[in-house]
C-alpha positions as a Markdown table, in Angstrom:
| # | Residue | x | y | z |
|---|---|---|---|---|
| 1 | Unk | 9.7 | 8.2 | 16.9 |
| 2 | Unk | 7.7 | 7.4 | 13.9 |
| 3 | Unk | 4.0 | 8.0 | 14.0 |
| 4 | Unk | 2.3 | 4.1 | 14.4 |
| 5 | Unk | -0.1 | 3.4 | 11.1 |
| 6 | Unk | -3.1 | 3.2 | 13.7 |
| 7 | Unk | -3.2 | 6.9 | 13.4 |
| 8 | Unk | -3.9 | 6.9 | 9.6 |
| 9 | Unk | -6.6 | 4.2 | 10.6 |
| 10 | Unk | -8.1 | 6.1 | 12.6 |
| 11 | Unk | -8.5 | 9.1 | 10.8 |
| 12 | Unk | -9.5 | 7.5 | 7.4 |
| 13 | Unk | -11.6 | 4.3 | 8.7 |
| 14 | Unk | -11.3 | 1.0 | 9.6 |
| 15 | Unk | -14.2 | 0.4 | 7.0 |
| 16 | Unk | -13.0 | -3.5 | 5.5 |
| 17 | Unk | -14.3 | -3.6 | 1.8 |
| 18 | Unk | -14.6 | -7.4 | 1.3 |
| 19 | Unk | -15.7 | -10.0 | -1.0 |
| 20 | Unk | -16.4 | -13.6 | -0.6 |
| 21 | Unk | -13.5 | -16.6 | -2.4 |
| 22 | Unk | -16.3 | -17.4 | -4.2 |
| 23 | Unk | -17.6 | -13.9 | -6.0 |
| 24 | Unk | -16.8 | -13.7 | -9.3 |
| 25 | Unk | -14.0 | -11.2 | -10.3 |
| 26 | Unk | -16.3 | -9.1 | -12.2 |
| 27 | Unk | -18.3 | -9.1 | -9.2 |
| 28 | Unk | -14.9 | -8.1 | -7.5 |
| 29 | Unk | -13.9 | -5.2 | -10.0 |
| 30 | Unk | -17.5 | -3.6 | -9.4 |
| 31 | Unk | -17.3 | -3.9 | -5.4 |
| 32 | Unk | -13.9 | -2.0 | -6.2 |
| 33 | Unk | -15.1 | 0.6 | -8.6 |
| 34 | Unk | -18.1 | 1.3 | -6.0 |
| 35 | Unk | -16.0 | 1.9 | -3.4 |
| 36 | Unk | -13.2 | 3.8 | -5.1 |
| 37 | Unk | -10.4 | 1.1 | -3.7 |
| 38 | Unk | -7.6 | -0.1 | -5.6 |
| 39 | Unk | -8.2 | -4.1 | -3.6 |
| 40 | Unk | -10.9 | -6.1 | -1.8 |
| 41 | Unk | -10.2 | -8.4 | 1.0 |
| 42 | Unk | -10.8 | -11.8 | 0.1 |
| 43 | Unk | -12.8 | -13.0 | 3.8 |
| 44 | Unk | -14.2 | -16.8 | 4.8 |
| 45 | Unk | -16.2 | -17.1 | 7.5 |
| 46 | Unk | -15.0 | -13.5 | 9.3 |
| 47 | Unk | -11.1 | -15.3 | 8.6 |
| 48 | Unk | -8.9 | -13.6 | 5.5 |
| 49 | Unk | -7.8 | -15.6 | 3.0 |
| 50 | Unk | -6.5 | -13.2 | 0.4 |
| 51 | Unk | -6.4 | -10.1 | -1.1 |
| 52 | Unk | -7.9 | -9.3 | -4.8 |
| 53 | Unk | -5.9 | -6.1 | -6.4 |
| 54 | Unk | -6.0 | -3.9 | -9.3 |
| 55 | Unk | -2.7 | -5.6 | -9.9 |
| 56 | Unk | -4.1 | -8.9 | -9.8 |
| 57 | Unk | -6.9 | -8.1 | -12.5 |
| 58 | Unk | -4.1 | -7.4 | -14.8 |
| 59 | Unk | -1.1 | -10.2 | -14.5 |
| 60 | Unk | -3.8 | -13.1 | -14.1 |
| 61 | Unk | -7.3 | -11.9 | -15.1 |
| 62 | Unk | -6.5 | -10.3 | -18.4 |
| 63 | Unk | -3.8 | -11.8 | -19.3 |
| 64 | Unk | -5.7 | -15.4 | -19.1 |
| 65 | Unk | -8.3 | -15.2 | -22.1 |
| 66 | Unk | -11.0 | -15.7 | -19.5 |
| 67 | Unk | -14.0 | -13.2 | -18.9 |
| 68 | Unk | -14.1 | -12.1 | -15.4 |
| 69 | Unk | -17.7 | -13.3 | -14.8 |
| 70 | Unk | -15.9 | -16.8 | -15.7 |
| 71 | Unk | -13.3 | -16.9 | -12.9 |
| 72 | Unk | -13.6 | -16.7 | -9.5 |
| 73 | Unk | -11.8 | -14.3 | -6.7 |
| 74 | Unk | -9.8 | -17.5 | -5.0 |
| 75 | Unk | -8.4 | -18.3 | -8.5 |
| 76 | Unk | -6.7 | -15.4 | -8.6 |
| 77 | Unk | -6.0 | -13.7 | -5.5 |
| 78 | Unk | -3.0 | -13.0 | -4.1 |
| 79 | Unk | -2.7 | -15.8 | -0.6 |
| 80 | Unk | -0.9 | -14.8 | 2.0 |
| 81 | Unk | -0.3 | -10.9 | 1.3 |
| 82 | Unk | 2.2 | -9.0 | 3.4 |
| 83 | Unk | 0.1 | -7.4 | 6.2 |
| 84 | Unk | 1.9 | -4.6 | 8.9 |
| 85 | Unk | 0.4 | -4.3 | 12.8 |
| 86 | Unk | -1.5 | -1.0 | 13.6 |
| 87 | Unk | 2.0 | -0.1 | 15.7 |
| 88 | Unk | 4.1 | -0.7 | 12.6 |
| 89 | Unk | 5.6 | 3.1 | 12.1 |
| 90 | Unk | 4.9 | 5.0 | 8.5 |
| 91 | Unk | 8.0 | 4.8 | 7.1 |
| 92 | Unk | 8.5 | 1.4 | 7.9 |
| 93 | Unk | 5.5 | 1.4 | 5.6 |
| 94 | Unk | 6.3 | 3.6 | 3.4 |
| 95 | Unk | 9.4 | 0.9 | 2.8 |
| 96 | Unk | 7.7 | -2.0 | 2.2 |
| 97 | Unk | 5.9 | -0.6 | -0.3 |
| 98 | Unk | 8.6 | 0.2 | -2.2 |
| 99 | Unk | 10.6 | -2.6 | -1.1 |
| 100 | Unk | 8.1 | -5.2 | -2.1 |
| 101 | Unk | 6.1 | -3.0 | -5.0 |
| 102 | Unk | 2.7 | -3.2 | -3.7 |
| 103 | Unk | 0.1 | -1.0 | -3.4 |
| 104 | Unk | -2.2 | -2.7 | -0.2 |
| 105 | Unk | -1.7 | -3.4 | 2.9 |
| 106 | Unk | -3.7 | -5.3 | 5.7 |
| 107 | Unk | -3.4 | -4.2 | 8.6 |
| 108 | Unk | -3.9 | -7.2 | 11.5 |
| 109 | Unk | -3.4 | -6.8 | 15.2 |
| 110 | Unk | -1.9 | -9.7 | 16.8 |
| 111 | Unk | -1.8 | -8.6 | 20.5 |
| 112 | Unk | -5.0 | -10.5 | 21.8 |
| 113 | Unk | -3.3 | -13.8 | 20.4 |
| 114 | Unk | -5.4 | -14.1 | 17.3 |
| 115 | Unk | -4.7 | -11.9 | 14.3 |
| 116 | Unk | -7.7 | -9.5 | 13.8 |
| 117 | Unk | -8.1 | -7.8 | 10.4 |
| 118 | Unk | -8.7 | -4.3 | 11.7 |
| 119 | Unk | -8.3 | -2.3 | 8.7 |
| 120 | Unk | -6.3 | -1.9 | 5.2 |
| 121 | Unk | -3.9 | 1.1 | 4.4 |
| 122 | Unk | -3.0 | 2.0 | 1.4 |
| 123 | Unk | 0.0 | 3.7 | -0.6 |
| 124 | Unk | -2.0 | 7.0 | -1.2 |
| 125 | Unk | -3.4 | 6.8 | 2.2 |
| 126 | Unk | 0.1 | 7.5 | 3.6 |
| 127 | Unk | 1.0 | 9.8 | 0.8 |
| 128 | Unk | -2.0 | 11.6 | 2.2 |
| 129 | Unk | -0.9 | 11.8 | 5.7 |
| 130 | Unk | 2.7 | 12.5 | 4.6 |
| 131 | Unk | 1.7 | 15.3 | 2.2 |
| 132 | Unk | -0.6 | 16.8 | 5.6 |
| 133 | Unk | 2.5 | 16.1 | 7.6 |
| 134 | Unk | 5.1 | 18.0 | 5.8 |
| 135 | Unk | 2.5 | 21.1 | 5.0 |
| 136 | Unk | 1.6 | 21.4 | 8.5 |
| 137 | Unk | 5.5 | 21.5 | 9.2 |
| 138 | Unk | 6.0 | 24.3 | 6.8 |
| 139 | Unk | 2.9 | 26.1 | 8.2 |
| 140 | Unk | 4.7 | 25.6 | 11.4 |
| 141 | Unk | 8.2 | 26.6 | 10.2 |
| 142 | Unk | 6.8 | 30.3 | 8.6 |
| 143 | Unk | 5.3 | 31.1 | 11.7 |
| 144 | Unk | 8.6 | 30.4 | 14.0 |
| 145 | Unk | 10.5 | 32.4 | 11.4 |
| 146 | Unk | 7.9 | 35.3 | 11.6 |
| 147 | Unk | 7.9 | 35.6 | 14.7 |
| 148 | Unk | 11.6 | 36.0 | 15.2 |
């Protein structure tokens, strides 16, 4: 059975980092840089309506000819991202990001009939886990064979 992403949640932190439709991308990039994140949640009124990424900075912010300070988040976020549930397994994950080559993902839980934003995971976030994963299996592997 594959582990449910709730688990990397819960050991990293639901902590949202978020910006408003209306900050300015500069305002954006420094939110990011101060929190060490690759992306910012785009959030209205508690609701999200976006996601602002690394990725974005560079196909529509530099690319444009505009100064960051000039454009705002909503111009240039991505709508609609690709978000998992906190049940959705880590390979199943692992998958989309490959599949879809994104770096990001929102995690929403659906179950009380609203989606709730409770967290994002990230690529290196599950690289992390996986990396903890396989040493611990190793560590566990040494020890049967030693034993024996």
């Amino acid at each position: 059975m594959s582990t449910p992403i709730s688990i990397l949640l819960n050991q990293k932190g639901s902590r949202i980092i978020s910006v408003l439709p209306s900050a300015s991308v500069a305002d954006a990039v420094r939110v990011m840089i101060q929190h060490r994140v690759g992306s910012v949640v785009v959030l209205e009124d508690g609701r999200m309506t976006g996601i602002f990424t690394e990725r974005d900075m560079l196909n529509r912010v530099a690319v444009s000819g505009r100064t960051p300070e000039s454009i705002r988040v909503e111009e240039v976020m991505t709508r609609h991202p690709l978000t998992v549930r906190p049940e959705t397994g880590v390979e199943q994950v692992m998958a989309l990001f490959t599949d879809r080559r994104c770096r990001h993902l929102p995690v929403v839980d659906e179950s009380s009939g609203s989606p709730v934003l409770t967290g994002m995971i990230s690529i290196g976030d599950v690289t992390r886990w996986l990396l903890e994963s396989y040493s611990a299996e190793t560590e566990n592997l040494r020890r049967y064979i030693g034993a024996s």
